[in-house]
C-alpha positions in Angstrom: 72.7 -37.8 41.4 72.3 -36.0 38.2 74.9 -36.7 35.2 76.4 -33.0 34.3 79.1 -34.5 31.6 81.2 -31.9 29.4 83.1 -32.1 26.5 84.6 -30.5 24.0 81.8 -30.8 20.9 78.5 -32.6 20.9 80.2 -35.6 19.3 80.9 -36.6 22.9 77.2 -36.0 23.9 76.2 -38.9 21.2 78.9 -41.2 23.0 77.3 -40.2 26.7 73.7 -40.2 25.9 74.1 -43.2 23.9 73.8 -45.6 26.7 71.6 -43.3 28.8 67.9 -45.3 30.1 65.1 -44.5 28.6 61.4 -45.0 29.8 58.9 -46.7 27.8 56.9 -43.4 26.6 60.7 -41.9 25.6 62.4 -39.0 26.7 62.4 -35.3 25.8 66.1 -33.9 24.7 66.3 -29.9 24.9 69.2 -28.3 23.0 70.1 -24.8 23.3 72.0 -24.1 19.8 72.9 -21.9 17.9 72.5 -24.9 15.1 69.5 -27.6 14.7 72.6 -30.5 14.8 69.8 -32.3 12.7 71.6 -33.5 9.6 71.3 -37.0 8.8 73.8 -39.0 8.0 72.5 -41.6 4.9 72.6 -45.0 4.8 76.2 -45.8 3.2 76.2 -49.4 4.8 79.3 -50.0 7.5 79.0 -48.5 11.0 77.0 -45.2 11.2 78.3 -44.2 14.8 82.2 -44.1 12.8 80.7 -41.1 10.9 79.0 -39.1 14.1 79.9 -35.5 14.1 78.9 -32.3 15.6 76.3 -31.6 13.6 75.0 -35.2 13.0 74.7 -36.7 16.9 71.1 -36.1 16.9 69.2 -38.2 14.6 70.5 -41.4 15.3 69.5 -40.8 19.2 65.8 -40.7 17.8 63.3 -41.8 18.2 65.2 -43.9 21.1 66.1 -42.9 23.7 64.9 -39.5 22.6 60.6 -39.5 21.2 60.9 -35.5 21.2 63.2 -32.6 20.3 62.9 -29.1 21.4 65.8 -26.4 19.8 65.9 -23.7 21.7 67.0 -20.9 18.6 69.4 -18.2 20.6 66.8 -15.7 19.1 63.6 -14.1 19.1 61.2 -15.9 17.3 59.1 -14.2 15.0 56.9 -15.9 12.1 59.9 -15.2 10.0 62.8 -16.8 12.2 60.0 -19.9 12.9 59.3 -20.6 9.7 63.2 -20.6 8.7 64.3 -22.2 12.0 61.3 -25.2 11.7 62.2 -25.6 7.7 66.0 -25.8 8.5 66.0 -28.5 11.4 62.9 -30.5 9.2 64.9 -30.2 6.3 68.1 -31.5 7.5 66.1 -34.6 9.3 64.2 -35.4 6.1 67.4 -36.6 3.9 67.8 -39.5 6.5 66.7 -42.5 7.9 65.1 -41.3 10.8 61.8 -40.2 9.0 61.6 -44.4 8.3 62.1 -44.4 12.3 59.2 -42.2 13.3 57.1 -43.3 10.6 57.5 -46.7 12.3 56.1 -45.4 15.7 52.8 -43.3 14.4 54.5 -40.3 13.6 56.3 -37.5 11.6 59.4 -35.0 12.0 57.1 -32.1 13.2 55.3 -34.5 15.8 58.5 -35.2 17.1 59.9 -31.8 16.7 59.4 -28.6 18.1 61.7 -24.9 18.1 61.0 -22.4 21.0 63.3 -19.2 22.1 64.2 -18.4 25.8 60.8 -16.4 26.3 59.2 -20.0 25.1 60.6 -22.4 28.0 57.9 -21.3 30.6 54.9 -22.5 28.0 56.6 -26.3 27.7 54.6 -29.1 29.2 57.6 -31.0 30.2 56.0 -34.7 31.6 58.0 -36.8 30.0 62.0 -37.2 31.4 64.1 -34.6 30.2 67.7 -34.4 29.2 69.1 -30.6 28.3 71.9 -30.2 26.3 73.8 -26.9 25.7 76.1 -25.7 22.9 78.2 -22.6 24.2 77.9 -21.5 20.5 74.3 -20.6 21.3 75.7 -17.5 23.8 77.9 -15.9 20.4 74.4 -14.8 19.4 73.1 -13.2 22.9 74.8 -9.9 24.4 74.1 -10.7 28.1 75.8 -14.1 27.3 76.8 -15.2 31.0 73.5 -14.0 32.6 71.7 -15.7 30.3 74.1 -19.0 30.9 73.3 -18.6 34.2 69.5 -18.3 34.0 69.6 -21.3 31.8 71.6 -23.3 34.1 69.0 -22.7 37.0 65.9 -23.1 35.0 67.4 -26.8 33.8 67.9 -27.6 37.9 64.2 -27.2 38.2 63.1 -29.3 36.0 61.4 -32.0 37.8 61.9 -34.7 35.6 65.7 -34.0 34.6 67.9 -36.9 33.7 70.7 -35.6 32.7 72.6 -31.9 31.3 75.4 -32.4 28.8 77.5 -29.3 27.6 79.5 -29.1 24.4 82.2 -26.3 24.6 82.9 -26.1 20.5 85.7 -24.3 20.2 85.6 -24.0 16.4 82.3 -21.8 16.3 83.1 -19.3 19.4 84.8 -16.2 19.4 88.8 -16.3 17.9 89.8 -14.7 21.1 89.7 -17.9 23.4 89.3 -15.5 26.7 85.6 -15.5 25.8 85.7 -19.7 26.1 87.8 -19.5 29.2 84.7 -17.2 30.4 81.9 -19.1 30.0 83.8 -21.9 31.4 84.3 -20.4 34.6 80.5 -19.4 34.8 79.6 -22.5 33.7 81.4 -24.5 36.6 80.9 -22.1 38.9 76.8 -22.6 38.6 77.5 -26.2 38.2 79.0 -26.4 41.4 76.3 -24.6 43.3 74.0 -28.0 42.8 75.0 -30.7 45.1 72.5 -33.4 43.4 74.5 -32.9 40.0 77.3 -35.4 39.3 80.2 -33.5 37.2 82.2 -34.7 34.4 84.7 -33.2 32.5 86.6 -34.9 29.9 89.5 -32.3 28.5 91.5 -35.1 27.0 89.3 -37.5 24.8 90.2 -36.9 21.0 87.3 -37.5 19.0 88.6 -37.4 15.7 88.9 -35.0 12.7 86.0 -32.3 12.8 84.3 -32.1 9.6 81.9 -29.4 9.8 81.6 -26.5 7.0 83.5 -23.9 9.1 86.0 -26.1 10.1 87.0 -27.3 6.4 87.0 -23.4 5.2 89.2 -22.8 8.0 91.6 -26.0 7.4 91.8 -24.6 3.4 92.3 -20.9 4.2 95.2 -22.3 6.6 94.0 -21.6 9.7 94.3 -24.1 12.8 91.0 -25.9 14.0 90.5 -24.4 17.5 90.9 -26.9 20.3 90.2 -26.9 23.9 93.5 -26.9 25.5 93.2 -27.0 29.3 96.8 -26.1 30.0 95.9 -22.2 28.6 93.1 -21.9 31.2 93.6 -18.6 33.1 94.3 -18.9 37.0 90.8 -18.3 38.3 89.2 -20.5 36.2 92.1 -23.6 37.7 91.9 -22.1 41.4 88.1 -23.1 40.9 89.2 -26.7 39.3 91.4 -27.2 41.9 89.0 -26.3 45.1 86.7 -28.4 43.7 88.9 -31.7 42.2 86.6 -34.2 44.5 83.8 -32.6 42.4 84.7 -32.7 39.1 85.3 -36.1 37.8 87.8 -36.7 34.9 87.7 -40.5 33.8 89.8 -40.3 30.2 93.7 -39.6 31.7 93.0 -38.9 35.2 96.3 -38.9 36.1 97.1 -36.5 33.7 94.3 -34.5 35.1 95.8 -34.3 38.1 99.3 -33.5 37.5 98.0 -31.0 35.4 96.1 -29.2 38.5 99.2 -29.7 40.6 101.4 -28.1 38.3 99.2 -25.1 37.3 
């Protein structure tokens, strides 16, 4: 079976694919995202992994388990966009440790790095095991949003070599209206279902701390709340399908308070 794990940010992608197996020539990680999640976190001394965040998971996941990146940019790519897109996640990698790390094994941030849009995924030489993550923030950007979750979605189950698929919901950078989250989530299990071989967990409940990103400290100053999922708002379709499928979703972090939740909805 093939780990399908979802949570509420990336954060909880570092945690899962922290302990995942790698193979001895490393593994690919593919990240649709509307951001390159590339900042590097310097060395302060203390424990690293207590200062993970959204936007910092990546680096420290490379050049083990993970010897190559691919962003997938929710754009077109022209020579404009590449150049920008190629500069921003180089740029962002460079101000860490992590350059030491790949210097260490023969190479540099653009040998282990490469950005490609939708149109771009049929030219990949994928040989190497693959692990696809996806931000939903990467679907704000693209009008046929839940076509092209979809079409993602199916072209990941073909991968041949796939090890795992993580998902991060981020709440903070998707639409105000929360209907649009409650959406994708419905599309998103809904295709996830349709694959038996993929092993689904869904963890609503784990707290992973204050979120720290830019857009989340301009909205903590101008007042505003820090959008959270909350599965208790979810619209009635979206729990009739979490309910007709509860021996196929797997919740490990308060499962009992999944379940009550699902009988009381």
């Amino acid at each position: 079976m093939i780990p399908f794990y979802i949570e509420e940010d990336h954060t909880g992608s570092y945690w899962f694919l922290k302990g995942i197996n790698d193979s001895d020539e490393g593994m690919t990680l593919i990240n649709f995202d509307a951001h390159s999640d590339a900042t590097s976190l310097p060395n302060l001394g203390g424990d690293i992994e207590e200062r993970i965040q959204s936007y910092s998971w990546l680096c420290p996941l490379m050049p083990r388990p993970f010897s190559q990146y691919i962003w997938v940019v929710p754009g077109l790519l022209d020579e404009e966009y590449q150049a920008w897109a190629e500069s921003e996640l180089q740029g962002e990698m460079s101000r860490g440790p992590v350059v030491e790390r790949f210097s260490e094994n023969g190479g540099t941030i653009a040998s282990h790095t490469e950005v490609v849009d939708l149109p771009g995924l049929r030219r990949l030489n994928l040989s190497d095991p693959v692990v696809v993550t996806i931000d939903l923030d990467f679907f704000t950007r693209r009008t046929e949003y839940g076509e092209d979750l979809v079409h993602i979605l199916r072209w990941t189950g073909e991968i041949e070599n796939l090890q795992a698929v993580t998902i991060a919901i981020s709440p903070v950078y998707l639409p105000e209206d929360q209907g649009w989250m409650y959406e994708m989530l419905e599309t998103l299990f809904g295709e996830a279902l349709r694959h038996q071989d993929w092993s689904i967990q869904f963890e609503p409940f784990i707290d992973r701390g204050r979120e720290t990103s830019r857009w989340a400290l301009e909205m903590e100053a101008d007042g505003r709340g820090i959008p959270r999922l909350d599965v208790t708002s979810a619209p009635p379709s979206l729990v009739r399908l979490w309910k007709a499928n509860r021996k196929r979703i797997s919740v490990e972090n308060e499962a009992d308070t999944w379940e009550a939740l699902l009988d009381r909805l």
